[in-house]
MDTraj code that builds the backbone (N, CA, C; nanometers):
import mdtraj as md
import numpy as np

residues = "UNK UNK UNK UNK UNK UNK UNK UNK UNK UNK UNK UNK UNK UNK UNK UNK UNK UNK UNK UNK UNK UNK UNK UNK UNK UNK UNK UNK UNK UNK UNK UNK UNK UNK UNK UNK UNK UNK UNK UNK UNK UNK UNK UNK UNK UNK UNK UNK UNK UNK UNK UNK UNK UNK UNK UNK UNK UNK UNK UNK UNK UNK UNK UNK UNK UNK UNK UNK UNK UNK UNK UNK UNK UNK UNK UNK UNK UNK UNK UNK UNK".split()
xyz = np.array([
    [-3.3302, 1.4779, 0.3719],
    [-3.2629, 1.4608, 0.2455],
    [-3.3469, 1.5298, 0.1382],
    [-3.3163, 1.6114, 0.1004],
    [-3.3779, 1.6736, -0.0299],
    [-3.4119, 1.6435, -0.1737],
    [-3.4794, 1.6281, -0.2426],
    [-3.5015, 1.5445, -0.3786],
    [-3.5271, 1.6680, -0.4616],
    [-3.4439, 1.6456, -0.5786],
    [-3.4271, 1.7373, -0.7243],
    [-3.4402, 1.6187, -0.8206],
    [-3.5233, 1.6769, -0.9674],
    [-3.5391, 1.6422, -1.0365],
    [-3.4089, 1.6240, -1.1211],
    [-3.4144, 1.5609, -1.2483],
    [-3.2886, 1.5434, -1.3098],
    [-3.2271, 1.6769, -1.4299],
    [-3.3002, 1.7458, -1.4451],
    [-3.2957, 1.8859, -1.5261],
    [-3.2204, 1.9876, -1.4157],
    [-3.2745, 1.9603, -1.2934],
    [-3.2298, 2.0771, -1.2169],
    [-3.0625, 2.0164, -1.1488],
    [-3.0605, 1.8766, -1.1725],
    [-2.9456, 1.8160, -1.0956],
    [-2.8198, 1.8261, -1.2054],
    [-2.8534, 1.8692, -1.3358],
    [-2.7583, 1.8559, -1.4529],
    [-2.7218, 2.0273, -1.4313],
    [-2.7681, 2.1047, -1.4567],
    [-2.8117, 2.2314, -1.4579],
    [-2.7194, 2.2509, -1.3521],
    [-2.7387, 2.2180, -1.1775],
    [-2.6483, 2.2954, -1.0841],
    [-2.5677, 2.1652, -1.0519],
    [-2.5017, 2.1014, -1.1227],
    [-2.4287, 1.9723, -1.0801],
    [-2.3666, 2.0388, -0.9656],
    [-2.2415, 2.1291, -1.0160],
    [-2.1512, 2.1805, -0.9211],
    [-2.1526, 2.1995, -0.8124],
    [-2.2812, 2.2916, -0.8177],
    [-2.3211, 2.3260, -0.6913],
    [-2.3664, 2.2091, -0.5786],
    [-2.4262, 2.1294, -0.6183],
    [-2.5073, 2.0370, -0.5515],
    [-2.3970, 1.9166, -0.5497],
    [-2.3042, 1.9167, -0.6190],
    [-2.1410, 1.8209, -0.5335],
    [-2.0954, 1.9202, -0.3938],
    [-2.0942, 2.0074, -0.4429],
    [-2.0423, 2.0650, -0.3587],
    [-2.0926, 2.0534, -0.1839],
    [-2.2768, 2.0337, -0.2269],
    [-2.3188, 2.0106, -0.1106],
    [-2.3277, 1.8795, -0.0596],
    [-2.2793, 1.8054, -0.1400],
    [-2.2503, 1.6685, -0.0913],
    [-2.1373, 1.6314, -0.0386],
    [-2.0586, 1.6819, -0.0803],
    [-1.9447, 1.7126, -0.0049],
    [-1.9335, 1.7439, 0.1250],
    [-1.9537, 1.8268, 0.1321],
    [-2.0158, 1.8967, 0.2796],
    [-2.1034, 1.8057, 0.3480],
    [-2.1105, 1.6664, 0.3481],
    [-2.1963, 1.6071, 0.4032],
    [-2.3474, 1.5956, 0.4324],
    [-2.4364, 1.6551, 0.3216],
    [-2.5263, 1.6176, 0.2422],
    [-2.5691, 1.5531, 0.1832],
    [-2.6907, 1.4484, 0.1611],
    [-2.7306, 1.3777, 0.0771],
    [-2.8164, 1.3778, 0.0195],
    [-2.8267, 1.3929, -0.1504],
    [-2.9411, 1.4272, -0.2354],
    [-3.0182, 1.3084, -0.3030],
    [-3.1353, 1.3289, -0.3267],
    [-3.2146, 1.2240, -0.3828],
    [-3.2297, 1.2785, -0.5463],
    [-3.2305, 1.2173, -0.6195],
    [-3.2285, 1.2507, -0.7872],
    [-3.3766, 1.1786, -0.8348],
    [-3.4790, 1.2383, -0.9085],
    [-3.6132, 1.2321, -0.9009],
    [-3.6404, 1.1999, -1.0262],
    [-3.6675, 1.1511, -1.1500],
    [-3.7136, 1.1592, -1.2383],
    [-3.9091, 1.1632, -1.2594],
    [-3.9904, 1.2747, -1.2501],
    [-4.1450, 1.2756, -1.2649],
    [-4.1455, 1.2328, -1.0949],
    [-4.1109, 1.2804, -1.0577],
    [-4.1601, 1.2914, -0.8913],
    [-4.1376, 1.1537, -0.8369],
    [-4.0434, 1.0499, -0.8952],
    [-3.9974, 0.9167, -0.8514],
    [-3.8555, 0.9180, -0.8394],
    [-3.8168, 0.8490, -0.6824],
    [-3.6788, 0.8764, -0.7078],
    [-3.6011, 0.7767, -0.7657],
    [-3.4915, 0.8416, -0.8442],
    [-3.4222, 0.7445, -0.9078],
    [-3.2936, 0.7031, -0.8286],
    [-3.1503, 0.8252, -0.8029],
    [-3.0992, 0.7777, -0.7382],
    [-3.0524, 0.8801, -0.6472],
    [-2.9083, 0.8285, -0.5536],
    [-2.8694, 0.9046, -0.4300],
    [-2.7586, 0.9342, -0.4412],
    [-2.7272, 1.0904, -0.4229],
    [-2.5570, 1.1224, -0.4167],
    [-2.5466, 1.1396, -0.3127],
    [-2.4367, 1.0805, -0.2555],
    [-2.4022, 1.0526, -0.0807],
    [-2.2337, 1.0879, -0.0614],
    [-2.1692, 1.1634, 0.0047],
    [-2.0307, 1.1755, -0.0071],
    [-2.0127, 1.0475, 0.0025],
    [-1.8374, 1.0702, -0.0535],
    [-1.7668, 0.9602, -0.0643],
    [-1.7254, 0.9184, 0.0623],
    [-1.7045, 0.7692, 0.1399],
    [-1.6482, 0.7452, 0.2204],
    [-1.5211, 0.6774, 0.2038],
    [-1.4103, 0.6716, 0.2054],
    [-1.3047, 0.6389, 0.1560],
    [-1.2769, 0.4703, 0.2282],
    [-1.2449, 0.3477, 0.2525],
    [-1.2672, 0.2188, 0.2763],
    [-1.1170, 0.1770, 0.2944],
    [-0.9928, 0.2338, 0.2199],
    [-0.8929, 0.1807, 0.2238],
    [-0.8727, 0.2249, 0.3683],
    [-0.7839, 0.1577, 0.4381],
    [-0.6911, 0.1749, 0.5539],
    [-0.5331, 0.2154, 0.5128],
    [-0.4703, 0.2840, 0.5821],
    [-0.3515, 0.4025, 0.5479],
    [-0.2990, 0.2870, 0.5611],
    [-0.1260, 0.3129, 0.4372],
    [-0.0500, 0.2158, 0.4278],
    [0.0367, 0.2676, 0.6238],
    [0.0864, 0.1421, 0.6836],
    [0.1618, 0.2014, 0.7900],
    [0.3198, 0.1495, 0.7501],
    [0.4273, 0.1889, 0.7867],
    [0.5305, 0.1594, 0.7054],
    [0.5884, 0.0720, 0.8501],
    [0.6395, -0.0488, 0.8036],
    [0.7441, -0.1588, 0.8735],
    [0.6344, -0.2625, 0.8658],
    [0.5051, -0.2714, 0.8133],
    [0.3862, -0.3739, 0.8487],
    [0.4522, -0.5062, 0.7834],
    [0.5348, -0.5021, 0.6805],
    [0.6005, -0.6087, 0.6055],
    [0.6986, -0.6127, 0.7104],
    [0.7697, -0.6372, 0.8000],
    [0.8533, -0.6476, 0.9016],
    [0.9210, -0.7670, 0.8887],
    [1.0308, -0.8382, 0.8665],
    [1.0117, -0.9643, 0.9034],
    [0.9452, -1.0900, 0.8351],
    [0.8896, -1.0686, 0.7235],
    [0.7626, -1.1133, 0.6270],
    [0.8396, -1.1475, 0.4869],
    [0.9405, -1.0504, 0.4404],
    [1.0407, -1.0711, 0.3169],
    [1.1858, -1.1058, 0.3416],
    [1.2539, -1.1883, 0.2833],
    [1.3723, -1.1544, 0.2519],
    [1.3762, -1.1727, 0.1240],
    [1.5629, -1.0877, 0.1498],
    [1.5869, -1.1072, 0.0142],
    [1.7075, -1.1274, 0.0578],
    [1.7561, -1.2143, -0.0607],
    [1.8931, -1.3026, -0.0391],
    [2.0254, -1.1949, -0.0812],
    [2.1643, -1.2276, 0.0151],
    [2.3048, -1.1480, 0.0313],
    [2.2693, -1.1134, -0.1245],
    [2.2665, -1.2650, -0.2021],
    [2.3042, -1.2234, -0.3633],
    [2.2015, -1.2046, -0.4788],
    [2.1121, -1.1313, -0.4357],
    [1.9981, -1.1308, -0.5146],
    [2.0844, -1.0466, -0.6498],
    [2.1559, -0.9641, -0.6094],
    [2.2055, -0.8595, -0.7657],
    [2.3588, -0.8940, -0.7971],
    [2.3798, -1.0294, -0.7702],
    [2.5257, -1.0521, -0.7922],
    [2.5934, -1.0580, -0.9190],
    [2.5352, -1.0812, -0.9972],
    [2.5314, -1.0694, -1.1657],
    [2.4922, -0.9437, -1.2345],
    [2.5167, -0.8118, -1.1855],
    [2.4892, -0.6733, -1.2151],
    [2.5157, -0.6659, -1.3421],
    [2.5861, -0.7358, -1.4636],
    [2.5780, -0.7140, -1.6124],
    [2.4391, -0.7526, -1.6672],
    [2.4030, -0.8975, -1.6159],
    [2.2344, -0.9155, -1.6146],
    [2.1038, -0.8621, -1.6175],
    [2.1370, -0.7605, -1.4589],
    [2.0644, -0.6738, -1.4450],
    [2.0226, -0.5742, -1.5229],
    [2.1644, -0.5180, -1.5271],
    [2.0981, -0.4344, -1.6331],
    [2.0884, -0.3895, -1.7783],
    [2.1508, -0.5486, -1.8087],
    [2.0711, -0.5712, -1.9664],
    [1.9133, -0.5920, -1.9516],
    [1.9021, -0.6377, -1.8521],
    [1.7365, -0.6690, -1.8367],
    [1.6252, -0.5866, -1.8163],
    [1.7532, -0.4555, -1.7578],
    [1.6407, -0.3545, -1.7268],
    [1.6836, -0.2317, -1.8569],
    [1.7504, -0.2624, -1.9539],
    [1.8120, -0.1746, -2.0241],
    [1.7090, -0.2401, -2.1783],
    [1.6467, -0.3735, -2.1594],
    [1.5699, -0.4501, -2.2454],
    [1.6756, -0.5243, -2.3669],
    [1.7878, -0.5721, -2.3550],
    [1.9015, -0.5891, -2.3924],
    [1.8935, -0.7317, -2.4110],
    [1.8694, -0.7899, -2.2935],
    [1.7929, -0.9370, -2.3219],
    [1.6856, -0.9620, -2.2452],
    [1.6654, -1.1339, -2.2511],
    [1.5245, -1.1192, -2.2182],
    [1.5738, -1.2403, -2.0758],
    [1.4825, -1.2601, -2.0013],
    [1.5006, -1.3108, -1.8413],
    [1.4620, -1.4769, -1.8988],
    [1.5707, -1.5346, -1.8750],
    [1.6021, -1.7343, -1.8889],
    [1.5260, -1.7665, -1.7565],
])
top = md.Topology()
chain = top.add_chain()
for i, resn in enumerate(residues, 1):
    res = top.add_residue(resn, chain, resSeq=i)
    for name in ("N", "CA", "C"):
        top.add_atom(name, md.element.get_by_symbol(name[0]), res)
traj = md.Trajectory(xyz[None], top)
């Protein structure tokens, strides 16, 4: 892992994302002490998969049976009782 001071890490930011990117990791030095670490990003979420709600919701025959309601409500016309 390589260590740059903080003058030289402002100076070639770009460059030196770039190599972090690339799966590199830099140490950031202030007076020959390190301060901190740029490490690529690892991303943590898990991909949405589609049908995982399966079975989990309903919604009722008459959820929109009152369609003048609707869309005064969504038109901001009135307000939801």
């Amino acid at each position: 892992m390589k260590t740059i001071n903080i003058h030289e890490a402002k100076t070639h930011l770009s460059q030196i994302i770039e190599r972090v990117a690339g799966g590199e990791s830099v140490i950031i030095g202030k007076a020959g002490k390190p301060m901190a670490v740029l490490s690529p990003y690892v991303s943590t979420e898990k991909p949405r998969q589609a049908g995982s709600m399966k079975g989990k919701i309903h919604i009722a025959n008459d959820f929109d049976a009152d369609e003048e309601l609707i869309a005064d409500l969504f038109e901001g016309l009135t307000e939801h009782r």
